[in-house]
Predicted model as a PDB file, atoms N, CA, C, CB and O in Angstrom, pLDDT in the B-factor column:
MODEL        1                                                                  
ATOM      1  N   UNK A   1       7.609  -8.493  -5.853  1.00 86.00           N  
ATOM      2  CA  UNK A   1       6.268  -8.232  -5.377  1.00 86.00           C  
ATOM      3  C   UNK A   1       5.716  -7.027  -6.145  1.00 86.00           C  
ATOM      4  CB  UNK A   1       6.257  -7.981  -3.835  1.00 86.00           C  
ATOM      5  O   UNK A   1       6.580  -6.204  -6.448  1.00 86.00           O  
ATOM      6  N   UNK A   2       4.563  -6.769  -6.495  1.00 91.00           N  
ATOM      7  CA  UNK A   2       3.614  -6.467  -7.404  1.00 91.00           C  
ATOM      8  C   UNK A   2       2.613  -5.390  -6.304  1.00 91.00           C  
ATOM      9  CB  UNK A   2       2.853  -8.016  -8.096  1.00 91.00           C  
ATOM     10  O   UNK A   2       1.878  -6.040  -5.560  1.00 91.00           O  
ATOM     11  N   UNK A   3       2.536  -3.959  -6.157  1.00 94.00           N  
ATOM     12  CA  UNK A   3       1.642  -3.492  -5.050  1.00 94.00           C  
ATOM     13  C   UNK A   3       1.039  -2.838  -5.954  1.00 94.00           C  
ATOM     14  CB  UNK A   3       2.128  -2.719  -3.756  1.00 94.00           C  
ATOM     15  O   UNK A   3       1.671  -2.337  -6.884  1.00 94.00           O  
ATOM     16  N   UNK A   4      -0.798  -2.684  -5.800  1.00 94.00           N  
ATOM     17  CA  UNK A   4      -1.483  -1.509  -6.909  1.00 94.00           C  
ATOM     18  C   UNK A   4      -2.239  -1.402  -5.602  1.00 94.00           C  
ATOM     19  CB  UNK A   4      -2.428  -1.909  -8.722  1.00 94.00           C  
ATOM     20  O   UNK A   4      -2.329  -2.057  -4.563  1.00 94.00           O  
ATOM     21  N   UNK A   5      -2.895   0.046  -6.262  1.00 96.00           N  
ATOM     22  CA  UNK A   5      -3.673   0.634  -5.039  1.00 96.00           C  
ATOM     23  C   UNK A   5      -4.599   0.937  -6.038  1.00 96.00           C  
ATOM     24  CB  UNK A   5      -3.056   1.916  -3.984  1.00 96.00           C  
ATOM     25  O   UNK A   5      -4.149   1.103  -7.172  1.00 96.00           O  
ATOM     26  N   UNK A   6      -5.911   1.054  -5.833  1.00 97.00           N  
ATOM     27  CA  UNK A   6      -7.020   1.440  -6.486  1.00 97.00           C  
ATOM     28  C   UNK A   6      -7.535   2.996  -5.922  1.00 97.00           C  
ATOM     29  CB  UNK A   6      -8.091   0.258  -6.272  1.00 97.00           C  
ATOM     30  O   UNK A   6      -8.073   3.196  -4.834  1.00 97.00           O  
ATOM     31  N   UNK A   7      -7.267   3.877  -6.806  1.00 93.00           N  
ATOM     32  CA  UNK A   7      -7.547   5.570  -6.276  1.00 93.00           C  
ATOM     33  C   UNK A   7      -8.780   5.084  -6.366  1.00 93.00           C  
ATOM     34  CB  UNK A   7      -7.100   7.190  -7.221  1.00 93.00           C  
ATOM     35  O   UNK A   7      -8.942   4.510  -5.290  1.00 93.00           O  
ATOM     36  N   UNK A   8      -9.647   4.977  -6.931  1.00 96.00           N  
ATOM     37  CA  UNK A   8     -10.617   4.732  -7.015  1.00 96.00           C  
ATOM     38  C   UNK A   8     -11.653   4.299  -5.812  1.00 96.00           C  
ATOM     39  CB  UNK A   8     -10.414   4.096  -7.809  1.00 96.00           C  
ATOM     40  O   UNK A   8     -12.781   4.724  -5.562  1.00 96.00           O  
ATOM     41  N   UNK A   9     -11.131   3.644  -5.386  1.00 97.00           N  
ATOM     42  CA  UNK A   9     -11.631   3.122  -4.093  1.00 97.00           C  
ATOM     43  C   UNK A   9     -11.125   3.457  -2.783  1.00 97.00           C  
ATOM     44  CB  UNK A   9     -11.538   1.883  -4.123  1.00 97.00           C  
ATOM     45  O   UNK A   9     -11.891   3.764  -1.869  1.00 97.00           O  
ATOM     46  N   UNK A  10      -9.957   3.416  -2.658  1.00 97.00           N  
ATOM     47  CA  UNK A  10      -9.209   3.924  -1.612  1.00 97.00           C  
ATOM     48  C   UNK A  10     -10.226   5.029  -1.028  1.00 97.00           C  
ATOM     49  CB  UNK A  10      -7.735   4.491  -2.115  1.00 97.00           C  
ATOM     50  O   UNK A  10     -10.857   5.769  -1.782  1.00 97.00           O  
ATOM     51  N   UNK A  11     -10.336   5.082   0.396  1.00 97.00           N  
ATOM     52  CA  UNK A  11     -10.691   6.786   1.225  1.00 97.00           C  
ATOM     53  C   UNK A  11     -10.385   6.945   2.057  1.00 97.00           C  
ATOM     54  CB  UNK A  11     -11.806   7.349   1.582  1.00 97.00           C  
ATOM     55  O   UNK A  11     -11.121   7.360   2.953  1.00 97.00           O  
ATOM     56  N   UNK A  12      -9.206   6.714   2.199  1.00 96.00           N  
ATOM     57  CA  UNK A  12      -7.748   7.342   2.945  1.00 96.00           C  
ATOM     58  C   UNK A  12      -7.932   7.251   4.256  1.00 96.00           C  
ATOM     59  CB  UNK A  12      -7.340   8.941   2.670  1.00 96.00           C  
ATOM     60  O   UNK A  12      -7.847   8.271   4.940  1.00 96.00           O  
ATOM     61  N   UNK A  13      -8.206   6.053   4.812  1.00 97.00           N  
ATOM     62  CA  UNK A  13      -8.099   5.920   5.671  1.00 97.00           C  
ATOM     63  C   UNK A  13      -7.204   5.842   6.452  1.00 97.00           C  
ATOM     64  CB  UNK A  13      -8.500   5.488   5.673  1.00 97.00           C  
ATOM     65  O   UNK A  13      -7.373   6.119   7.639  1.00 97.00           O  
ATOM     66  N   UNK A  14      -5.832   5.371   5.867  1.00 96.00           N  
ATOM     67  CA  UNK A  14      -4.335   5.808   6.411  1.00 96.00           C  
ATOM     68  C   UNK A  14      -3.961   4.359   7.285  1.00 96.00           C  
ATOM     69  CB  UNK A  14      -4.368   7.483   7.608  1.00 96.00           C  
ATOM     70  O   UNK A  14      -3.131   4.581   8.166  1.00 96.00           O  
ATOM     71  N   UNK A  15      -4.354   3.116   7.219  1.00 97.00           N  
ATOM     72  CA  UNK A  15      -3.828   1.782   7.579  1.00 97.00           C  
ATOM     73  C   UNK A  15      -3.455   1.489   7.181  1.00 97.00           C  
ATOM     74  CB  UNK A  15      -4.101   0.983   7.800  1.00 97.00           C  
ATOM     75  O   UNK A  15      -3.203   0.396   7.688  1.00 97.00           O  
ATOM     76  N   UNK A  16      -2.589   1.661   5.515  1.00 96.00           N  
ATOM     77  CA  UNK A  16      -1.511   0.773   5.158  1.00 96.00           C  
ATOM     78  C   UNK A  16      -0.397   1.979   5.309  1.00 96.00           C  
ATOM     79  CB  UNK A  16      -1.672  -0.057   3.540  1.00 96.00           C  
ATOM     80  O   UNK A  16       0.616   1.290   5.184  1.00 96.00           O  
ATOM     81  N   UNK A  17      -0.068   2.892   5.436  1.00 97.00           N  
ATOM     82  CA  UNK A  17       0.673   3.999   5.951  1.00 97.00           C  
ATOM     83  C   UNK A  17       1.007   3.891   7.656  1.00 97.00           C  
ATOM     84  CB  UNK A  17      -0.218   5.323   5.585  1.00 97.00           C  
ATOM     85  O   UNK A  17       1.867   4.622   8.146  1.00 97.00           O  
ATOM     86  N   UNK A  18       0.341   3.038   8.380  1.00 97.00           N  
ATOM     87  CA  UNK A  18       0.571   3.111  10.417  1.00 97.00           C  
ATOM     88  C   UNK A  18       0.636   1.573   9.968  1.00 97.00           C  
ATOM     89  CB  UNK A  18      -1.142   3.848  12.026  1.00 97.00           C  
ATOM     90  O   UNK A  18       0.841   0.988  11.032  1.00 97.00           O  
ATOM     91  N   UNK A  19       0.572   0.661   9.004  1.00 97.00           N  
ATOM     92  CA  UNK A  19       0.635  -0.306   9.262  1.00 97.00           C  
ATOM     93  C   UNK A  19       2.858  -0.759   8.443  1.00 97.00           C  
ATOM     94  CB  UNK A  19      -1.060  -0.976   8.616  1.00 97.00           C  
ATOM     95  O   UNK A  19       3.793  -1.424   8.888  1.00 97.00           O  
ATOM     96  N   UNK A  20       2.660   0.055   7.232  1.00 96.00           N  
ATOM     97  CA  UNK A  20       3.825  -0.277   7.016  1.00 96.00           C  
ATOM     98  C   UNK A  20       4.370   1.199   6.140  1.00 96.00           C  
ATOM     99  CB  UNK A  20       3.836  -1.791   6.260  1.00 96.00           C  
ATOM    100  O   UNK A  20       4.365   1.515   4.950  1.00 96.00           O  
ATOM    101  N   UNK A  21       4.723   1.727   7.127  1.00 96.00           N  
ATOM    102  CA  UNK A  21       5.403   3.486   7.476  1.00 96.00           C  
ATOM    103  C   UNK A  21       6.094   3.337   5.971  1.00 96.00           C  
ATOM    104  CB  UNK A  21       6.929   3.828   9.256  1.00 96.00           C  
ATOM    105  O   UNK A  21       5.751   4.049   5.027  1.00 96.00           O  
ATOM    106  N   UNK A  22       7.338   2.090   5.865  1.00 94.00           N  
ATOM    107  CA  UNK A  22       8.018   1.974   4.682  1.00 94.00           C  
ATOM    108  C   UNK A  22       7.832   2.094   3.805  1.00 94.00           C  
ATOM    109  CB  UNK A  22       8.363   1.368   4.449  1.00 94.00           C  
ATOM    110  O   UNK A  22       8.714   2.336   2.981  1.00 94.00           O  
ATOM    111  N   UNK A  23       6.843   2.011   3.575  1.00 95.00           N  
ATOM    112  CA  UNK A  23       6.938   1.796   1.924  1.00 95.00           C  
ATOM    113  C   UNK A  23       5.289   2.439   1.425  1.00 95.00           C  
ATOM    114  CB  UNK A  23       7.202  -0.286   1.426  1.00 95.00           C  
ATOM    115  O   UNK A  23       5.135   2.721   0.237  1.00 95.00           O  
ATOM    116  N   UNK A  24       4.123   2.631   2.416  1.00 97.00           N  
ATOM    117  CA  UNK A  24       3.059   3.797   2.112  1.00 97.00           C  
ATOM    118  C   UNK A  24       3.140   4.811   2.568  1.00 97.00           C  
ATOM    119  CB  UNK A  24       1.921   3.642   2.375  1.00 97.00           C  
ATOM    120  O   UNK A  24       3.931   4.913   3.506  1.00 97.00           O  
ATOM    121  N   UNK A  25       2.444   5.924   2.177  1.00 96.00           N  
ATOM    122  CA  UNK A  25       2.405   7.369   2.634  1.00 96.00           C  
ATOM    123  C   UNK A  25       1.263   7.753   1.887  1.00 96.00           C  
ATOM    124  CB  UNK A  25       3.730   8.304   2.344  1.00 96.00           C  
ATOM    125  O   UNK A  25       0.887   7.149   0.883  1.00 96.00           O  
ATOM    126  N   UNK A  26       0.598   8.948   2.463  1.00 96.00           N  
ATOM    127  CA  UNK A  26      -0.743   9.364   1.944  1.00 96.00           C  
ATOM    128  C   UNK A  26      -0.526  10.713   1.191  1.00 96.00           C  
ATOM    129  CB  UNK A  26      -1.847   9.525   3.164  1.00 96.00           C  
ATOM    130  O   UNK A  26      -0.393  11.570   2.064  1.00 96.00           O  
ATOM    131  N   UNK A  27      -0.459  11.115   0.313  1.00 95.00           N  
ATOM    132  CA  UNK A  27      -0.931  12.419  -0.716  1.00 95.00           C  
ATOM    133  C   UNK A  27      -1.290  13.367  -0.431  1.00 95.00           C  
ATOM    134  CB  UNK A  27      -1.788  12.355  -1.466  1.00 95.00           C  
ATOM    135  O   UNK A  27      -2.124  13.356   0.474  1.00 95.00           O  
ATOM    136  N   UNK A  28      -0.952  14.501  -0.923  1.00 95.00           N  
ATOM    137  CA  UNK A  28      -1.889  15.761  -0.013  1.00 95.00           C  
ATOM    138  C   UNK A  28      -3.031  15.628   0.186  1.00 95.00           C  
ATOM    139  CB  UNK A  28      -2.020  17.045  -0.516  1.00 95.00           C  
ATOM    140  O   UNK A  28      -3.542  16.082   1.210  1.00 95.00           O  
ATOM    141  N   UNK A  29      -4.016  14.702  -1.117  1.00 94.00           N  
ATOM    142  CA  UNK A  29      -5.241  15.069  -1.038  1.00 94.00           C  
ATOM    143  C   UNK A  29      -5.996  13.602   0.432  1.00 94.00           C  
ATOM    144  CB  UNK A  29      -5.910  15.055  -2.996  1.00 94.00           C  
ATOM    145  O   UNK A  29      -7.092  13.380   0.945  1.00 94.00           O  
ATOM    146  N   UNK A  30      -4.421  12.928   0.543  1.00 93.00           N  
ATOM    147  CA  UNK A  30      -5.214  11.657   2.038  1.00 93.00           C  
ATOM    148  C   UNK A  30      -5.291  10.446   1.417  1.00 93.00           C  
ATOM    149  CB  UNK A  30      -7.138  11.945   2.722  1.00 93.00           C  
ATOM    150  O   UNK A  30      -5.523   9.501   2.171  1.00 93.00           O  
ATOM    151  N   UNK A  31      -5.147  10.170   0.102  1.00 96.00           N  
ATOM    152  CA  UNK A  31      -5.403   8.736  -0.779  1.00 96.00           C  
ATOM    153  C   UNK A  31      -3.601   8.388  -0.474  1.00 96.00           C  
ATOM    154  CB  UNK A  31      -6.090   8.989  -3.001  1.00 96.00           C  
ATOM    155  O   UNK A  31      -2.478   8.885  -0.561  1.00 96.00           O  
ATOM    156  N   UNK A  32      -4.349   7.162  -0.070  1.00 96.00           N  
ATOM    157  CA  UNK A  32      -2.554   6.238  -0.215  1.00 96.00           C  
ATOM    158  C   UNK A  32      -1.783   6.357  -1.464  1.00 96.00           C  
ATOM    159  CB  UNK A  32      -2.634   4.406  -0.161  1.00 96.00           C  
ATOM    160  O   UNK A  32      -2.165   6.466  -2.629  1.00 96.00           O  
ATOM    161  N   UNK A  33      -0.632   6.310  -0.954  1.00 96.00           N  
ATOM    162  CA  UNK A  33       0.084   5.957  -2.401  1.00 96.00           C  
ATOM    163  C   UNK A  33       1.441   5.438  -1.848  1.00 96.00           C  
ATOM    164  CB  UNK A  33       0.307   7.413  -3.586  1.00 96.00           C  
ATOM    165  O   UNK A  33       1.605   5.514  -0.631  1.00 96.00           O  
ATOM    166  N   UNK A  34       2.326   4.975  -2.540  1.00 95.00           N  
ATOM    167  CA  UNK A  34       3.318   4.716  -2.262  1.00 95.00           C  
ATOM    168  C   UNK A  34       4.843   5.639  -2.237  1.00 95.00           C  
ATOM    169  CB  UNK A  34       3.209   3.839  -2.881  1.00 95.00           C  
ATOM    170  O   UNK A  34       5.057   6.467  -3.121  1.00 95.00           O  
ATOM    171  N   UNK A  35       5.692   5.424  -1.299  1.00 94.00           N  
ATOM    172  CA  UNK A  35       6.970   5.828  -1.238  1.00 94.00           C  
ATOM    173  C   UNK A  35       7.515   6.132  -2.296  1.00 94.00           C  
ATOM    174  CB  UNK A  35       7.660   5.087  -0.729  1.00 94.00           C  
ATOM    175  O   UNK A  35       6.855   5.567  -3.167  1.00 94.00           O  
ATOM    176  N   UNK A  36       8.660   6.913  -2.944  1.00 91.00           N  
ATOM    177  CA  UNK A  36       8.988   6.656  -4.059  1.00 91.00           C  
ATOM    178  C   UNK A  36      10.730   5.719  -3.861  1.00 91.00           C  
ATOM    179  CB  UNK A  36       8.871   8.186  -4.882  1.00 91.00           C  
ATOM    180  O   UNK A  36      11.694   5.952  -3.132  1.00 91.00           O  
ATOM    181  N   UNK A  37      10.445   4.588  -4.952  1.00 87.00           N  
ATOM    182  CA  UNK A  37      11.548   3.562  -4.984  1.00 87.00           C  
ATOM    183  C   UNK A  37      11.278   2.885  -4.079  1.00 87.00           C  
ATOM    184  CB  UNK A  37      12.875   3.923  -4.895  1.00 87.00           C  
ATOM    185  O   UNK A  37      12.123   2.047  -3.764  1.00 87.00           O  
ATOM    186  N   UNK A  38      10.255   2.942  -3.442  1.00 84.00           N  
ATOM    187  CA  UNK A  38       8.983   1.487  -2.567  1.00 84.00           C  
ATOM    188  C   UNK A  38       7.925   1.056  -3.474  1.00 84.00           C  
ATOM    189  CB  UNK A  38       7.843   2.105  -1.002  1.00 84.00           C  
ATOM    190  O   UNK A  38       7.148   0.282  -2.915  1.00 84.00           O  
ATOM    191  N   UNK A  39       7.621   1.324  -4.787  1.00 78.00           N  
ATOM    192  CA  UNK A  39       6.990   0.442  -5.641  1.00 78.00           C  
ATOM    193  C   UNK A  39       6.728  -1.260  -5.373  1.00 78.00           C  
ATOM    194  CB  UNK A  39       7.758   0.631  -6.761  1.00 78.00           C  
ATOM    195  O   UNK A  39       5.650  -1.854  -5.379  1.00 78.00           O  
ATOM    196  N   UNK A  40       7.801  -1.688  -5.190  1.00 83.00           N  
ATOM    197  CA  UNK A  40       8.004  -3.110  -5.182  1.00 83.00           C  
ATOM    198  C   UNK A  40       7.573  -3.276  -3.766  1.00 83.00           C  
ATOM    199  CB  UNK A  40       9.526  -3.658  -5.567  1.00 83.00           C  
ATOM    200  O   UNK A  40       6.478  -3.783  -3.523  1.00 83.00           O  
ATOM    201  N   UNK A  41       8.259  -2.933  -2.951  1.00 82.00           N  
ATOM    202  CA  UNK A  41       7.464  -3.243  -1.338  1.00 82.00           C  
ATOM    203  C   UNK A  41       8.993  -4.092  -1.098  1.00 82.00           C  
ATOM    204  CB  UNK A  41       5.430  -4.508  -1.222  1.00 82.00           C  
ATOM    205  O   UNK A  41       9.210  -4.043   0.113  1.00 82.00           O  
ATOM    206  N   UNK A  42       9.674  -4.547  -1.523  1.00 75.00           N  
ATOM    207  CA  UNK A  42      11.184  -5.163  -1.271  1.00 75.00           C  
ATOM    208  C   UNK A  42      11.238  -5.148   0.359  1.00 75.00           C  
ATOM    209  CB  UNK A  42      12.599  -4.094  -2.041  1.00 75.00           C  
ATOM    210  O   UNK A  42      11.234  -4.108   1.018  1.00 75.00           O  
ATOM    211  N   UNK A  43      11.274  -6.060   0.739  1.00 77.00           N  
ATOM    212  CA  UNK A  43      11.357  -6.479   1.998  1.00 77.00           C  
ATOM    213  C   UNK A  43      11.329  -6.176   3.134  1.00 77.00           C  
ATOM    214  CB  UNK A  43      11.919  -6.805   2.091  1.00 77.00           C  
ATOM    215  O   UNK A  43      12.182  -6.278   4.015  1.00 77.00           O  
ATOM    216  N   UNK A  44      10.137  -5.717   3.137  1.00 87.00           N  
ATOM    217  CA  UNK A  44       8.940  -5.348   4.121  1.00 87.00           C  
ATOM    218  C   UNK A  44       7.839  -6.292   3.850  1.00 87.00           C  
ATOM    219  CB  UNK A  44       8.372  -3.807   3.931  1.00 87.00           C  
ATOM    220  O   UNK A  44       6.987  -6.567   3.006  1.00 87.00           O  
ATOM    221  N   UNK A  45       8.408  -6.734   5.286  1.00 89.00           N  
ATOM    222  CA  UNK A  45       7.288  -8.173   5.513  1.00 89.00           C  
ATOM    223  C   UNK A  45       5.634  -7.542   5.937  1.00 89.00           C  
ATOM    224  CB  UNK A  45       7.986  -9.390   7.211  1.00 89.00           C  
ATOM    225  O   UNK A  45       4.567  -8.137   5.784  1.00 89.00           O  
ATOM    226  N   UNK A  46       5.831  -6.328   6.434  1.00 94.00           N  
ATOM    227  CA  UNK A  46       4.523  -5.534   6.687  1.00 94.00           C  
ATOM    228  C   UNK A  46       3.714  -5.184   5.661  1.00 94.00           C  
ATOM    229  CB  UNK A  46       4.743  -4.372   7.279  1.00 94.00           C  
ATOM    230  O   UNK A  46       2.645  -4.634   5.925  1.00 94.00           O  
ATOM    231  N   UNK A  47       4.091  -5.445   4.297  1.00 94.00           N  
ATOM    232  CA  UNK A  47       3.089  -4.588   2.765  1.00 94.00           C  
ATOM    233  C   UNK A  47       1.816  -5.920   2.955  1.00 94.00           C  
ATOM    234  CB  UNK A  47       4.303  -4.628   0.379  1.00 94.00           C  
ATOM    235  O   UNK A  47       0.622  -5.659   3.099  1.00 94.00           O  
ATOM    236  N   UNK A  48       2.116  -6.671   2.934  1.00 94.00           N  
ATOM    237  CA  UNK A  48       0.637  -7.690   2.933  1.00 94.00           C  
ATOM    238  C   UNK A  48      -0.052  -7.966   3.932  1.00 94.00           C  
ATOM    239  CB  UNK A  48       0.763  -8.979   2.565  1.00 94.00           C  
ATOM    240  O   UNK A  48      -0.995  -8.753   3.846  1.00 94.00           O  
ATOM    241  N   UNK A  49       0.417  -7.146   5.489  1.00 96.00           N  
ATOM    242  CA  UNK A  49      -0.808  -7.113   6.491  1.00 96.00           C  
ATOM    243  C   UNK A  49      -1.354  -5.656   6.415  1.00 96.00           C  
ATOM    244  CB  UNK A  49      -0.355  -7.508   8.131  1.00 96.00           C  
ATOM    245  O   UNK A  49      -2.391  -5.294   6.972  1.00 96.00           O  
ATOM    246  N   UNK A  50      -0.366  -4.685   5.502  1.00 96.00           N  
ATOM    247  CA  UNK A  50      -0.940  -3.452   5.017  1.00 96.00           C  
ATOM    248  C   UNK A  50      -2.185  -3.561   4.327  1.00 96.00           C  
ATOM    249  CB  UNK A  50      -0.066  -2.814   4.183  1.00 96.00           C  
ATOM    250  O   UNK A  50      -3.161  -2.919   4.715  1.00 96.00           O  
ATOM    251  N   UNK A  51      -2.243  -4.458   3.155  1.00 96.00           N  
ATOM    252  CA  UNK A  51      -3.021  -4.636   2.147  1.00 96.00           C  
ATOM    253  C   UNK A  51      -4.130  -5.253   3.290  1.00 96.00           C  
ATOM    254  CB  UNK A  51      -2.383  -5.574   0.792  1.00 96.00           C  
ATOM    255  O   UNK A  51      -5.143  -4.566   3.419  1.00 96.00           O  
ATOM    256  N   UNK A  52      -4.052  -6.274   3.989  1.00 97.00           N  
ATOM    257  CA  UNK A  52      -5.183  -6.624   4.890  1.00 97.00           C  
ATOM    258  C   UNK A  52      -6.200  -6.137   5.555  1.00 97.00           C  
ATOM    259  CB  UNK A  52      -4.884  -6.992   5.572  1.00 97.00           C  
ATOM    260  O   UNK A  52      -7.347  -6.529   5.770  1.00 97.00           O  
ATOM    261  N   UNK A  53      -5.320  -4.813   5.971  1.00 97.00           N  
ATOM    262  CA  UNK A  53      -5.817  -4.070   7.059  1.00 97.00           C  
ATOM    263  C   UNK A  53      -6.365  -2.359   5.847  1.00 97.00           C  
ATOM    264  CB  UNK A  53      -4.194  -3.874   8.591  1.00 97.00           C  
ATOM    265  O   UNK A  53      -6.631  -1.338   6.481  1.00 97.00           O  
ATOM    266  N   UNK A  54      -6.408  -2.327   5.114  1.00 97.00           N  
ATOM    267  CA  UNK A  54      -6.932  -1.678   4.440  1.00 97.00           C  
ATOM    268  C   UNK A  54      -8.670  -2.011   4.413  1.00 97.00           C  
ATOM    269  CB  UNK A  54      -6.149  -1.803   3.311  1.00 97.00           C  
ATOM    270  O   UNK A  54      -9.023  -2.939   3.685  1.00 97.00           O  
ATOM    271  N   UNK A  55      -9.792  -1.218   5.243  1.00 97.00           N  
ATOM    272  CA  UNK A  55     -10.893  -1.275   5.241  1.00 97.00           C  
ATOM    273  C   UNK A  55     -11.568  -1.583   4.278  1.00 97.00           C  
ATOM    274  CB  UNK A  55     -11.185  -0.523   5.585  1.00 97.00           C  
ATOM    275  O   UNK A  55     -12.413  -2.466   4.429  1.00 97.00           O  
ATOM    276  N   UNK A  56     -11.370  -0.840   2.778  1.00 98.00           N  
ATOM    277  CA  UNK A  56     -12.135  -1.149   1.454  1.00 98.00           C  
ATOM    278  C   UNK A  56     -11.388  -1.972   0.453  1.00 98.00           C  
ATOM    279  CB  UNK A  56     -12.520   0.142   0.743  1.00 98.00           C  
ATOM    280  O   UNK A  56     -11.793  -1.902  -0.708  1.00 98.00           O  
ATOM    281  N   UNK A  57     -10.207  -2.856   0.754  1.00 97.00           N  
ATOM    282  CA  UNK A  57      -9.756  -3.568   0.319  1.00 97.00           C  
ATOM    283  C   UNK A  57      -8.953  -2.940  -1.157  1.00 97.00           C  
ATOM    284  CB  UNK A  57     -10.705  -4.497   0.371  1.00 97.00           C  
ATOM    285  O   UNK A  57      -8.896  -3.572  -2.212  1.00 97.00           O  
ATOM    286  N   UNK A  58      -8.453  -1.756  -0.964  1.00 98.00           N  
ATOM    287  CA  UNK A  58      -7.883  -0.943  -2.035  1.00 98.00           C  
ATOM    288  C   UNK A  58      -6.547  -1.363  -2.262  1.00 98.00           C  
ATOM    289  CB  UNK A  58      -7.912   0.505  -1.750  1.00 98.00           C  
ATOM    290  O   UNK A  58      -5.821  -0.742  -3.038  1.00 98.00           O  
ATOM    291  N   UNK A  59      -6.283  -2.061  -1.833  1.00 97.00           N  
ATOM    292  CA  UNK A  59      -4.949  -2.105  -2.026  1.00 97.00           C  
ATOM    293  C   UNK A  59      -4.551  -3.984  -2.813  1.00 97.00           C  
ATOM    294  CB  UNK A  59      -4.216  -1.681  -0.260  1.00 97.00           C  
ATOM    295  O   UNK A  59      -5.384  -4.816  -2.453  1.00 97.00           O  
ATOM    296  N   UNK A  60      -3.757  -4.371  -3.474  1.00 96.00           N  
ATOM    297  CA  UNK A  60      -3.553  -5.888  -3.887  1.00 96.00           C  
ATOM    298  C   UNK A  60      -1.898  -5.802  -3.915  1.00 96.00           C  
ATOM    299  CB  UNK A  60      -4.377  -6.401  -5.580  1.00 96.00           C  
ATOM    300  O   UNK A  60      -1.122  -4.883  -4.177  1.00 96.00           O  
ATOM    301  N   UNK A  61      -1.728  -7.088  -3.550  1.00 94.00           N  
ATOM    302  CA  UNK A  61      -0.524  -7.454  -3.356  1.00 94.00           C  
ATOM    303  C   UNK A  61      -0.131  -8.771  -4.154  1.00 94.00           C  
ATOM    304  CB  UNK A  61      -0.372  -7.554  -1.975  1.00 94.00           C  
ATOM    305  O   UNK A  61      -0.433  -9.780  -3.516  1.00 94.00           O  
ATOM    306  N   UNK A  62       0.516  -9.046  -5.488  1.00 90.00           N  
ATOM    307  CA  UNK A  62       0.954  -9.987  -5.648  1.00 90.00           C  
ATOM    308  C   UNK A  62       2.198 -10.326  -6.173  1.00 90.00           C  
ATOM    309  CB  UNK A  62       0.273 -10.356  -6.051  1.00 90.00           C  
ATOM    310  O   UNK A  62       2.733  -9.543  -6.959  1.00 90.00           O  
ATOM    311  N   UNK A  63       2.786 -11.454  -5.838  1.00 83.00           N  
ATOM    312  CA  UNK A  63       4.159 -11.925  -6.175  1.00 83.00           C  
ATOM    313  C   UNK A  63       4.265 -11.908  -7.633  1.00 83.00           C  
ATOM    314  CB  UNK A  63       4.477 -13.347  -5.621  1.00 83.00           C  
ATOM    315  O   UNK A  63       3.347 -12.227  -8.388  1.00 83.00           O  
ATOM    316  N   UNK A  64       5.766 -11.407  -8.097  1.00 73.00           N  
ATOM    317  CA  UNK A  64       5.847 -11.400  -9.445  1.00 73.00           C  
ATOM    318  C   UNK A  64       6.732 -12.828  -9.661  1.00 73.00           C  
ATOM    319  CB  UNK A  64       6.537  -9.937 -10.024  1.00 73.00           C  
ATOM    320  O   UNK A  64       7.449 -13.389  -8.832  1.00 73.00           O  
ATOM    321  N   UNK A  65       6.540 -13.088 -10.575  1.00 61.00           N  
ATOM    322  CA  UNK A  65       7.531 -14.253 -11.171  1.00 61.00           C  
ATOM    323  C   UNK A  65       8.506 -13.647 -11.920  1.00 61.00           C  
ATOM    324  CB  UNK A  65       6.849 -15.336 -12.115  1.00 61.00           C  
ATOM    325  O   UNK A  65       8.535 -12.635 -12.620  1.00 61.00           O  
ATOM    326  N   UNK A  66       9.604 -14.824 -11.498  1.00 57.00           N  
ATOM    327  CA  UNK A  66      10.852 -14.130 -12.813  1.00 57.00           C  
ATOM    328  C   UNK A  66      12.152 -14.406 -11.847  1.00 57.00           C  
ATOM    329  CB  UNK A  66      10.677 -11.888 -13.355  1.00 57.00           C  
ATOM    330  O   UNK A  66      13.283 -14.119 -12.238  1.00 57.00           O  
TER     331      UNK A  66                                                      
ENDMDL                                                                          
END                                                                             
């Protein structure tokens, strides 16, 4: 699995962090970002209702092949 977050857009609203504790966390400055060695999102079934529940849609989730 494939997780990008768009700084750009993101404004830290903090729902993919209460939605999946594992594998997001927010930055000093409040913008999501990820865990470190939670890149992948590895099995946490919660990273794609994270990405859902993200208000400005900052966040994408897709399966890698291979």
């Amino acid at each position: 699995m494939h997780i990008e977050i768009d700084r750009d857009v993101c404004i830290g609203a903090g729902q993919c962090a209460l939605t999946a504790p594992g594998v997001f966390t927010q930055d000093d400055d409040g913008f999501s970002t990820l865990l470190p060695g939670r890149e992948d999102g590895a099995g946490d079934p919660m990273v794609k209702e994270a990405a859902r529940a993200c208000p400005v849609g900052a966040i994408k989730v897709s399966e890698t092949v291979g």
